[in-house]
Backbone as a ProteinNet text record, in pm:
[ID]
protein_1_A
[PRIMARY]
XXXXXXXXXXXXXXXXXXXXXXXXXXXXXXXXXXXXXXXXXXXXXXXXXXXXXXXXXXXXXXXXXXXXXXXXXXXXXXXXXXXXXXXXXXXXXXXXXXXXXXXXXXXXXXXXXXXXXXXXXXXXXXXXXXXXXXXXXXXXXXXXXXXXXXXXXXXXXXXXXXXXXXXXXXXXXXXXXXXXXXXXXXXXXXXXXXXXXXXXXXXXXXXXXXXXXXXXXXXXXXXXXXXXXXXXXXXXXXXXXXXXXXXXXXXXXXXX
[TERTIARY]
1004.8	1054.7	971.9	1029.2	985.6	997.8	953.6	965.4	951.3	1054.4	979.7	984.7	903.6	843.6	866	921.1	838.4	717.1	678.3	561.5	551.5	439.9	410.5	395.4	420.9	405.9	239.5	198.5	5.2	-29.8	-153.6	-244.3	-352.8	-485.7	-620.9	-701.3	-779.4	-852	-953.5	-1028.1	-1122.8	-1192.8	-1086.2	-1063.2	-1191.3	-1206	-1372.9	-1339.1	-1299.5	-1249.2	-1243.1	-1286.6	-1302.2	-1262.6	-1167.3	-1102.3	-1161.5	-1169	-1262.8	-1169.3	-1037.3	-943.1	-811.7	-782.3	-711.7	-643	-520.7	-414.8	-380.4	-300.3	-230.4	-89.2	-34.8	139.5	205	304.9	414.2	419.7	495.2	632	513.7	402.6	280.6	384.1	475.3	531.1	607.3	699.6	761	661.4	604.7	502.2	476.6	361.2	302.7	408.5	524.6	689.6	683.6	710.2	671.3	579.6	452.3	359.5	341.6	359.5	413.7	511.3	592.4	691.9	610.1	604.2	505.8	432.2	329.2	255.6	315	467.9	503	577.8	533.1	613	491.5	565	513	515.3	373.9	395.9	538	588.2	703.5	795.1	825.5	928	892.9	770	725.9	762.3	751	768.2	901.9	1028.1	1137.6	1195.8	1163.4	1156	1194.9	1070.6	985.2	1033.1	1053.8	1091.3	929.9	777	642.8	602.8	569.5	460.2	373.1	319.4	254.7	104.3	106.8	-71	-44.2	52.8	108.7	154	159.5	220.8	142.3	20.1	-118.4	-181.7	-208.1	-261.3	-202.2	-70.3	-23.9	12.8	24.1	9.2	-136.8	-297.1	-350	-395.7	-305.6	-313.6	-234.3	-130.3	-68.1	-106.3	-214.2	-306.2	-402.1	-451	-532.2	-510.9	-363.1	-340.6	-358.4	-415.9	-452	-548.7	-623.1	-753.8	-904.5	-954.1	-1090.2	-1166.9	-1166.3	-1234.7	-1145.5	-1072.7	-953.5	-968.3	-979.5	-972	-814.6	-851.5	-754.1	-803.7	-696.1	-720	-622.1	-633.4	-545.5	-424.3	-294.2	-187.6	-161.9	-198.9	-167.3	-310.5	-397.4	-533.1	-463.9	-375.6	-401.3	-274	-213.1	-97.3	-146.8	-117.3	-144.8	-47.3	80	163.1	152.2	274.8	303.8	350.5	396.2	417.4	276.8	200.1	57.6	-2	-48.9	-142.5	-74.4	3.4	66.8	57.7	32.6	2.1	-156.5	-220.7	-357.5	-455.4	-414.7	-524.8	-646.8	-701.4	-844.9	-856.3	-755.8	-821.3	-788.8	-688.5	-648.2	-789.1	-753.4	-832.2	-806.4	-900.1	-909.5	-775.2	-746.5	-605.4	-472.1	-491	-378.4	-372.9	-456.2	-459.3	-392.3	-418.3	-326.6	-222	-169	-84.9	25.5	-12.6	88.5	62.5	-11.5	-11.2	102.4	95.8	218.6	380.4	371.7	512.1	558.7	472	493.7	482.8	602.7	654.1	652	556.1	609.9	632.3	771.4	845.2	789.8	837.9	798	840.4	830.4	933.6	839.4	708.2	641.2	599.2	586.4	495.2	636.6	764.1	894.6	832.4	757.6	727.7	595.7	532.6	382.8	340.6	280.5	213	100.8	71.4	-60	-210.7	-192.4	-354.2	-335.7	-198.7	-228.6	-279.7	-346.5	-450.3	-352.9	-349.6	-283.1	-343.8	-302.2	-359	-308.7	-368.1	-311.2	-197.7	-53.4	55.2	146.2	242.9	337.4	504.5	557.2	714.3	797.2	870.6	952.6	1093.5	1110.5	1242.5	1339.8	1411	1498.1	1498.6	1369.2	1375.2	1488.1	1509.2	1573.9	1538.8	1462.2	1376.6	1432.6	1493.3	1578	1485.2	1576.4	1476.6	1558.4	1486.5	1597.5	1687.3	1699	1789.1	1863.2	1883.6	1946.6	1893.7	1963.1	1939.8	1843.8	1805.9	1718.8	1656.7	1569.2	1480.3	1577.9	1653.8	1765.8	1774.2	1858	1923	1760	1684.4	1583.9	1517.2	1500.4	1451	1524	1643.5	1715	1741.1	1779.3	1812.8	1650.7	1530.9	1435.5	1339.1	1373.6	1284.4	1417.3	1514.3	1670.4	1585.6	1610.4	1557.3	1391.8	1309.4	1168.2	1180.7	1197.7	1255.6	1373.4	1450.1	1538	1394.8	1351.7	1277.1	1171.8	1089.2	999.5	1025.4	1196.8	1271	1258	1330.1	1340.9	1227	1122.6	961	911.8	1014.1	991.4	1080.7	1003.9	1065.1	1153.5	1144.8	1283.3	1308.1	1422.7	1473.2	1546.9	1490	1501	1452.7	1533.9	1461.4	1466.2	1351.6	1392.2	1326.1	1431.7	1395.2	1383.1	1244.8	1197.5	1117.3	1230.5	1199.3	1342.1	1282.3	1425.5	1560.4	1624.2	1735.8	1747.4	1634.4	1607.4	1536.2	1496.9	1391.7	1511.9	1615.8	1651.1	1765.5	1816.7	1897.7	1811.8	1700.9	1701.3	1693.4	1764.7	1773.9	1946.8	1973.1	2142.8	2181.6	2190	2231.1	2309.8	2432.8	2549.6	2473.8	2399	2323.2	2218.7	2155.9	2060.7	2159.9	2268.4	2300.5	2391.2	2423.7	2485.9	2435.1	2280	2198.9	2112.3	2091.1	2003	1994.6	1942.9	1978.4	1920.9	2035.9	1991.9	1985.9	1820.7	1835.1	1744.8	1838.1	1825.7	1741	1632.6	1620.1	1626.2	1678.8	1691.7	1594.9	1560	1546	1565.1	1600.3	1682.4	1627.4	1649.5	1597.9	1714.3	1715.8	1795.8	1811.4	1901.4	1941.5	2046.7	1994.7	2054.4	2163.7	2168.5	2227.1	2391.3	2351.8	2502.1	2529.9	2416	2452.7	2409.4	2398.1	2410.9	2278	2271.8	2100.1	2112.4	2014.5	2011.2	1891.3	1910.6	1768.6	1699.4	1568.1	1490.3	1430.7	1420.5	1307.8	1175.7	1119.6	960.6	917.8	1002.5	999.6	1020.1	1116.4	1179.9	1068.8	986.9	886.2	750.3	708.6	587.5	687.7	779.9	813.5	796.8	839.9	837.9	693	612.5	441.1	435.8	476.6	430	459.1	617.3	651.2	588.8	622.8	481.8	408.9	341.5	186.5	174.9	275.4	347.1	401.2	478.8	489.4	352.3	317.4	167.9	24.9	18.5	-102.5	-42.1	134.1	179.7	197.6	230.2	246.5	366.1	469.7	643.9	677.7	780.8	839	994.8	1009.3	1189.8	1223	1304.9	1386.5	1417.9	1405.7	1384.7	1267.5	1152	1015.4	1044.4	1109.4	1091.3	1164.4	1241.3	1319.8	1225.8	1145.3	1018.1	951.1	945.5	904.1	917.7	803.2	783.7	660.4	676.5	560.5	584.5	522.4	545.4	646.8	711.4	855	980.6	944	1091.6	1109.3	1261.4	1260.4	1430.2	1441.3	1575.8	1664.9	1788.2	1908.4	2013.2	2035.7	2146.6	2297	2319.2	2477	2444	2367.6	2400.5	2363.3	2317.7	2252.9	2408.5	2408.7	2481.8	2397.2	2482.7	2414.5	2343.6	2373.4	2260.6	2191.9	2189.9	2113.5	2076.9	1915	1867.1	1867.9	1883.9	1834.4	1750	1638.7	1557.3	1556.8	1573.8	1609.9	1459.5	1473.7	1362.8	1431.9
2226.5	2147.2	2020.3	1901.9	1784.7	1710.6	1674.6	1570.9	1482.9	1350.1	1218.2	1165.3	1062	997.3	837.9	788.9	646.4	596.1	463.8	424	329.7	255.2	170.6	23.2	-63.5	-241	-205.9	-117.7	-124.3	-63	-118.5	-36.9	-36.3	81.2	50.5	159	14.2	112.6	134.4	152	213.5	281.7	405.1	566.7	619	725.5	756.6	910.2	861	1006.5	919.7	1080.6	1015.8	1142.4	1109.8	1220.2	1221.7	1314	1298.9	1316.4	1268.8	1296.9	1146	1095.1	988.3	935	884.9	869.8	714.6	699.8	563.3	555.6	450.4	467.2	457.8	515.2	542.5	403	393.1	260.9	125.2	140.3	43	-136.6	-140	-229.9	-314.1	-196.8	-265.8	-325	-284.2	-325.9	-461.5	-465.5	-568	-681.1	-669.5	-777	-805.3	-705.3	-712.9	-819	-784.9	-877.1	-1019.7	-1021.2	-1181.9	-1243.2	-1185	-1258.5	-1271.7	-1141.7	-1158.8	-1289	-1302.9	-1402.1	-1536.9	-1567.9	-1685.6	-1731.3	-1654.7	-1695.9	-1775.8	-1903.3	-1979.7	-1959.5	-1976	-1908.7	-1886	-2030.1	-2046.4	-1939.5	-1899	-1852.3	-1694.4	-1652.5	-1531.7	-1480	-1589.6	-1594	-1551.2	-1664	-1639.6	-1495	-1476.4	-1322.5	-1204.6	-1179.5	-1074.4	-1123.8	-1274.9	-1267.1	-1196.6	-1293.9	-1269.6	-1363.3	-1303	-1420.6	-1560.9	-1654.3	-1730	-1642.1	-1575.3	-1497.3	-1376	-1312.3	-1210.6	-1305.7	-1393.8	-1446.7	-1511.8	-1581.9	-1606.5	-1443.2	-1377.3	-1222.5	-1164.7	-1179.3	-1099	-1161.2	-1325.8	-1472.9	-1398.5	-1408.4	-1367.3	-1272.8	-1164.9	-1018.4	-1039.3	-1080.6	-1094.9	-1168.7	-1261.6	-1352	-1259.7	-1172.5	-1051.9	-950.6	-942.9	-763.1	-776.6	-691.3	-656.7	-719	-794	-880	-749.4	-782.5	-726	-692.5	-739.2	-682.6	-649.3	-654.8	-631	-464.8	-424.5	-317.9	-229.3	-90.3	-8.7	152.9	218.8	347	404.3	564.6	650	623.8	631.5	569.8	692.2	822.9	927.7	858.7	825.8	719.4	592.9	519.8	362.6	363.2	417	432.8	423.4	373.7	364.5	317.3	418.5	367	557.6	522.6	661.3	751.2	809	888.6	933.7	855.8	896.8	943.1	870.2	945.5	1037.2	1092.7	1205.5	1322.7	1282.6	1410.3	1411.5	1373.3	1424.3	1425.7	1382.4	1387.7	1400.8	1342.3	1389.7	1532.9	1586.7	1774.4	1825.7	1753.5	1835.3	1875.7	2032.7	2096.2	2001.2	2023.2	1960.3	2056	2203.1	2243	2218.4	2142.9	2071	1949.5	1880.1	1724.9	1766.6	1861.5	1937.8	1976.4	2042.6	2069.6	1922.8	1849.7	1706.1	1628.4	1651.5	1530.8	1610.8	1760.5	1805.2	1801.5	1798.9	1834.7	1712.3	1617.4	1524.5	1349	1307.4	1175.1	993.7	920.8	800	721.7	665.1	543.5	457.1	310.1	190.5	87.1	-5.2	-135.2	-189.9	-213.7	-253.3	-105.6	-36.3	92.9	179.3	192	242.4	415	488.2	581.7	639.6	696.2	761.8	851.2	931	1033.5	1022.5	1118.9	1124.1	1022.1	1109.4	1025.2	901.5	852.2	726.1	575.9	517.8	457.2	320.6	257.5	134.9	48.3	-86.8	-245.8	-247.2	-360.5	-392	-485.3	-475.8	-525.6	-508.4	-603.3	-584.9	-631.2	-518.9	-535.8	-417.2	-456.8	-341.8	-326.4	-238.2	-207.2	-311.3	-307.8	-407.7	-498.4	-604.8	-734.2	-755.2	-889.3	-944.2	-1035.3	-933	-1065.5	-1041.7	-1137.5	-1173.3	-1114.6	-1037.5	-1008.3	-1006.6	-919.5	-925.4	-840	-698.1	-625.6	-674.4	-736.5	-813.6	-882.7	-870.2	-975.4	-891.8	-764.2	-698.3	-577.1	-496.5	-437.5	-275.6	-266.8	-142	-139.9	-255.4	-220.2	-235.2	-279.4	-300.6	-141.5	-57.9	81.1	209.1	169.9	291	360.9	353.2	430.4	434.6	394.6	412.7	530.5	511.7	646	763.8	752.6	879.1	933.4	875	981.1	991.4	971.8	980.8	1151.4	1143.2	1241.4	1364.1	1341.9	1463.3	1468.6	1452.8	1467.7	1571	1541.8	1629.9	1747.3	1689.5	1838.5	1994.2	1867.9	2026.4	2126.7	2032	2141.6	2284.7	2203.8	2298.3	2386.2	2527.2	2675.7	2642.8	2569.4	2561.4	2404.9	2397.1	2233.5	2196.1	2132.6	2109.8	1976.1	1850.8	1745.1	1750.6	1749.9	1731.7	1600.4	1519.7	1392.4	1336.7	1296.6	1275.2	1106.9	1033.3	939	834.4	710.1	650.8	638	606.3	500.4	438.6	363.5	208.6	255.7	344.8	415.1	502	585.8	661.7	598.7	493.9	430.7	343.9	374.6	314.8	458.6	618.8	718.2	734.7	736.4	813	931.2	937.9	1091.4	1131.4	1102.9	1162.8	1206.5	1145.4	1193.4	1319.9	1306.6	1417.2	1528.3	1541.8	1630.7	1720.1	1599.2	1739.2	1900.7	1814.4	1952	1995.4	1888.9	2005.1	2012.7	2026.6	2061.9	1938.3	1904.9	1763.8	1826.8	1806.1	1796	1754.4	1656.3	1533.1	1646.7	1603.8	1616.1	1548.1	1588.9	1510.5	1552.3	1480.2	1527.4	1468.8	1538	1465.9	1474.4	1454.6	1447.5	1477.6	1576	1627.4	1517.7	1446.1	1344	1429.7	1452.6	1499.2	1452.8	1339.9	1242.1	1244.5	1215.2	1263	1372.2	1458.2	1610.6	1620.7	1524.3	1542.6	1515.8	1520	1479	1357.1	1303	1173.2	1144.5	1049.9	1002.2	887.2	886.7	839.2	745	671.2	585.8	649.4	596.4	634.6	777.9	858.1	1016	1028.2	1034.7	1054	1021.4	904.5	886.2	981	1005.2	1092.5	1233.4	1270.6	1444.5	1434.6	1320.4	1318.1	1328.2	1305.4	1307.2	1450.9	1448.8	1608.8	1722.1	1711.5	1772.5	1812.2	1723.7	1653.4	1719	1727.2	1780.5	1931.6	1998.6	2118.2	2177.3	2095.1	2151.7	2165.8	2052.4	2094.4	2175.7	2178.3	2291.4	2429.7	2426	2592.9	2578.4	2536.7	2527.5	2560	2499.4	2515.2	2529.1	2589.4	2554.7	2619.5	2667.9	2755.3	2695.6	2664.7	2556.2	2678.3	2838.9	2927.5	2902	2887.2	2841.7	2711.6	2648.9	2533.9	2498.2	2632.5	2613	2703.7	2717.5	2741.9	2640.7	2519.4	2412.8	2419.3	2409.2	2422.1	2341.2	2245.1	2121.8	2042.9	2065.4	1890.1	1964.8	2037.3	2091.6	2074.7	2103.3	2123.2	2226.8	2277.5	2414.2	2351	2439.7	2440.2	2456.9	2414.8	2405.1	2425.6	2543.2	2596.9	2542.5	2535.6	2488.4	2319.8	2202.1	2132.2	2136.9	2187.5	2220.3	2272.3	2201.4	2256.1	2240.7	2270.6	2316.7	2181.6	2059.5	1941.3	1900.8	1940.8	1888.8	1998.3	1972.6	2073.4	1983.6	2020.7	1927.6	2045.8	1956.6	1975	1868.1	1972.9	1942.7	1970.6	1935	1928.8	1880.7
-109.2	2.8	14.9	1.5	74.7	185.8	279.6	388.4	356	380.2	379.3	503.4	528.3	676.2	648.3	744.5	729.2	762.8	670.7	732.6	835.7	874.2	1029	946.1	1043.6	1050.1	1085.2	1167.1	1188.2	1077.6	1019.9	958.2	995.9	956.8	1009.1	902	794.5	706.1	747.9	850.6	947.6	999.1	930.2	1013.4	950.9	1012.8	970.9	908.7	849.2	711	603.1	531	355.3	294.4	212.5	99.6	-7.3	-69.1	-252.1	-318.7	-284.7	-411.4	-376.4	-495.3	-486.4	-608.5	-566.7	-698.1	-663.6	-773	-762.3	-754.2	-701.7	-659.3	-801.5	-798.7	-943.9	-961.7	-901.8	-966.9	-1001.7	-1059.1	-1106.8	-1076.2	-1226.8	-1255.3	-1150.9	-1095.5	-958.3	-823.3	-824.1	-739.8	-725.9	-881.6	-896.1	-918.3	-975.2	-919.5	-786.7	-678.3	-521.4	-477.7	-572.3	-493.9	-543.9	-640.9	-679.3	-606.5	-585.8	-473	-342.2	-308	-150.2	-160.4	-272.3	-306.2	-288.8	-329.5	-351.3	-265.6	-122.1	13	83.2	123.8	206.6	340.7	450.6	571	639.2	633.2	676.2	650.6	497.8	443.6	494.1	514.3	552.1	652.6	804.3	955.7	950.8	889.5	851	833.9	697.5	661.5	729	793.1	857.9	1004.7	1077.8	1206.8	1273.8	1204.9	1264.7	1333.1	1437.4	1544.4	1445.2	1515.8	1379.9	1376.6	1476.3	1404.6	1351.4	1356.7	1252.6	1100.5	1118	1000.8	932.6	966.1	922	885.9	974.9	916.8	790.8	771.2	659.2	534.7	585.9	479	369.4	478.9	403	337.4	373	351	224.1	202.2	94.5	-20.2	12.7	-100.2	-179.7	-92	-152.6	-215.4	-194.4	-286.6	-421.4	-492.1	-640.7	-655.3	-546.4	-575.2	-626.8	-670.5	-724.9	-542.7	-450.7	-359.7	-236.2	-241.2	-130.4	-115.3	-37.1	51.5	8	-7.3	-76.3	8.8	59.9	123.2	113.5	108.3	93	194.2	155	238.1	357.5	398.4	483.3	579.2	523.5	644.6	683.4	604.4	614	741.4	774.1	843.8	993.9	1102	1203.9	1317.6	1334.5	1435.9	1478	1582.9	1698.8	1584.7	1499.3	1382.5	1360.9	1257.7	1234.8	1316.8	1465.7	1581	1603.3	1637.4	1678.2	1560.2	1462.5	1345.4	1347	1435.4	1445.3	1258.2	1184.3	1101.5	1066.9	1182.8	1202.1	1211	1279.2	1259.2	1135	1046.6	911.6	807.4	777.2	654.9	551.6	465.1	262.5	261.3	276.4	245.2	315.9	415.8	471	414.7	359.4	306.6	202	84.8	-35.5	9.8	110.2	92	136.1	196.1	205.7	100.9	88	-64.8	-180.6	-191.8	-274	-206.9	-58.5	0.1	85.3	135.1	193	159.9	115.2	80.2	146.7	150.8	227.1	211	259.2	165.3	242.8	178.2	148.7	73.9	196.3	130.3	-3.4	31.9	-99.8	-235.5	-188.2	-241.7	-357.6	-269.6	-304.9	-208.4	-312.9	-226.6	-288.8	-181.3	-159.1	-143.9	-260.2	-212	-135.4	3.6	91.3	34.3	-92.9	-169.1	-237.5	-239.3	-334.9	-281.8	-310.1	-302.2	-234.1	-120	-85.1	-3.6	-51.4	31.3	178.9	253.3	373.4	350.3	371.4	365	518.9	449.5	506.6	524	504.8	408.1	391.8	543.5	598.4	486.5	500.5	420.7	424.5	518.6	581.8	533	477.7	440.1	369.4	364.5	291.2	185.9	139.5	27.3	-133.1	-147.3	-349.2	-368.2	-512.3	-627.1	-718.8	-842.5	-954	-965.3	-875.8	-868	-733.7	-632.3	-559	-414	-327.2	-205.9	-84.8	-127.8	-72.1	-135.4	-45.3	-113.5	-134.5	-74.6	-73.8	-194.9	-286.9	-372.4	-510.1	-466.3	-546.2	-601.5	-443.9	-491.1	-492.9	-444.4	-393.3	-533.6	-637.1	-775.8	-792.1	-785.8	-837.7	-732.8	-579	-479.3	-551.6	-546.3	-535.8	-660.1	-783.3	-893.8	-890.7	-856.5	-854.4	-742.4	-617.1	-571.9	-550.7	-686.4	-754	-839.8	-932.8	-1065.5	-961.3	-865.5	-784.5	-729.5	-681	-596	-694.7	-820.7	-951.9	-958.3	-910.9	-973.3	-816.3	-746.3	-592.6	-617.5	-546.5	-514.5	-465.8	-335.9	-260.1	-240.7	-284.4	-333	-212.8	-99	47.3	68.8	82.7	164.5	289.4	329.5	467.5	517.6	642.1	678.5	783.5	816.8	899	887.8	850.4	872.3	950.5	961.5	1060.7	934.9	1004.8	962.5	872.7	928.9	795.8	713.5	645.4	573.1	473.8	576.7	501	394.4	461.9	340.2	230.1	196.9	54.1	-50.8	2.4	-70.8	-118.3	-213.5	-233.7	-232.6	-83.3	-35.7	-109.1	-157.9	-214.9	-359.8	-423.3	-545.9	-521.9	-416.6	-343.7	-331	-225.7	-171.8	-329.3	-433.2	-553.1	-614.3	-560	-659.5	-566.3	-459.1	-321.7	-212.5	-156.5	16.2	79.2	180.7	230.1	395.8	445.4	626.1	687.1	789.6	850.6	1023.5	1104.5	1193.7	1266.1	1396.9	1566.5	1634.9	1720.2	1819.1	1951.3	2061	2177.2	2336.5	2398.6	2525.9	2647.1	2726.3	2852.3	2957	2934.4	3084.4	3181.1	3251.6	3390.2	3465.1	3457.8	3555.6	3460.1	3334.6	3230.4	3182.7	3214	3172.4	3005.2	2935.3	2775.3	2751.4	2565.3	2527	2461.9	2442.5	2404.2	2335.1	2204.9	2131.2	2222.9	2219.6	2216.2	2128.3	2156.5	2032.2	2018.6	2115.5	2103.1	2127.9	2185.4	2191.8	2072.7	1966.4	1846.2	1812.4	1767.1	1658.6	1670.5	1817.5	1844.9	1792.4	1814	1799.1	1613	1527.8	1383.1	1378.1	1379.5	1394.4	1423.4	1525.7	1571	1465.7	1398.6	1380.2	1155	1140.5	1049.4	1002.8	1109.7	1120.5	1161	1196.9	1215.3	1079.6	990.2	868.9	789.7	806.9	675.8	728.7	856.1	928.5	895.6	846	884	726.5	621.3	508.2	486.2	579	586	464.7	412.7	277	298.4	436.6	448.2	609.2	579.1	710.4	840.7	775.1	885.7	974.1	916.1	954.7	1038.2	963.4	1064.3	1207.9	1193.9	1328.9	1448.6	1404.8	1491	1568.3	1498.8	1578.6	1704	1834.5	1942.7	2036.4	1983.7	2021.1	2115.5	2247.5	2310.7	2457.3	2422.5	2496.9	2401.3	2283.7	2171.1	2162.3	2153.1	2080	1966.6	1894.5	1798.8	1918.3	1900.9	1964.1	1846.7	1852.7	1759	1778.4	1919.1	1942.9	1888.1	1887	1831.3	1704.9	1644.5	1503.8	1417.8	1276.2	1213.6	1024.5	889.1	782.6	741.5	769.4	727.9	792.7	975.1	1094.6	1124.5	1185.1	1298.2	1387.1	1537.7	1618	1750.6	1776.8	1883.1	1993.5	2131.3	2232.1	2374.7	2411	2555.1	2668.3
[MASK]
++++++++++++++++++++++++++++++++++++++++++++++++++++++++++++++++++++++++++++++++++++++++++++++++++++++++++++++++++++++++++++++++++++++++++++++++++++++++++++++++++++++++++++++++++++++++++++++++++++++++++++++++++++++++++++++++++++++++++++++++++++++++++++++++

């Protein structure tokens, strides 16, 4: 079973943990394409882009002058992460065998990276999916990785007991995967989670609830060493429980 997550616009290589074990991102080649372009954006064209403040756009102008540099700063990408997803999975309390076990079961995509294992080694960037930045496979980064994360993650699924994505990342994250290619040979499921409004009687997503319960929940698979979607309908964090009447065979959804 895999989860994938998205990652954060914050980073902070800071954190006062240190892993003794560390890899490098797959897709080497695509990358270093990525960052040449990144490279050959003028503030302007960056602000544009991305739609950044001008001191976000100076910060990541020179964040982007530095990647692959000889002294530029590089940290495990499950540390370098720093939005409501990450804090909410508590890392600081994770065992060396919870750090193993996400680095084998847990996935994070990325507009520059394509996708990440826990330990692989990453710069301070920044380059949300969404962009719209040309390349040579087309007018954004979708069509740039989507055949390249889809088979990188069938090729991983095959080597798992139980061939389960499960996804826990947004929207904009999940379309650079080809579900219809995923779902031929394995189990595709999407989690909710929702919130009780009273006043309409029904449940409803959240933004910022939704991103802390994915954290939570996260960090719930790899402390318990999930690997059967029975297990995971255990999830009970925060005030969640499974909700079977909206739950059907590609959705769970959790309700509070």
């Amino acid at each position: 079973m895999i989860t994938i997550i998205s990652p954060t616009t914050t980073m902070n290589f800071d954190k006062n943990i240190r892993l003794n074990k560390q890899s490098i991102p797959i897709f080497k080649d695509d990358i270093d394409y990525l960052i040449k372009l990144l490279k050959s954006l003028k503030k302007e064209e960056l602000s544009n882009l991305m739609n950044l403040s001008e001191d976000l756009t100076i910060l990541n102008h020179n964040r982007h002058k530095n990647l692959s540099t000889k002294n530029n700063p590089k940290c495990e990408s499950i540390l370098a992460f720093d939005g409501e997803v990450f804090n909410c999975m508590k890392i600081y309390e994770f065992t060396h065998e919870d750090f193993d076990f996400a680095n084998g079961n847990i996935r994070i995509l990325s507009g520059l990276y394509g996708i990440l294992k826990p330990f692989d080694l990453i710069e301070p960037y920044r380059l949300e999916m969404k962009s719209k930045l040309v390349n040579n496979r087309g007018d954004d980064l979708y069509k740039f990785w989507k055949d390249k994360i889809t088979q990188n993650i069938m090729n991983e699924l095959s080597t798992h007991k139980n061939k389960i994505l499960i996804n826990l990342a947004s929207s904009e994250y999940l379309k650079c995967i080809d579900l219809k290619s995923i779902k031929k040979d394995y189990t595709f499921i999407d989690i909710n989670f929702k919130e009780y409004n009273s006043s309409k009687d029904t449940y409803q997503t959240k933004g910022l609830y939704a991103k802390r319960a994915r954290g939570y929940m996260t960090s719930f698979i790899i402390r318990n060493k999930i690997d059967k979607i029975s297990d995971l309908k255990k999830f009970n964090i925060d005030g969640y429980s499974f909700n079977e009447n909206l739950s059907d065979d590609n959705k769970l959804v959790f309700t509070r």
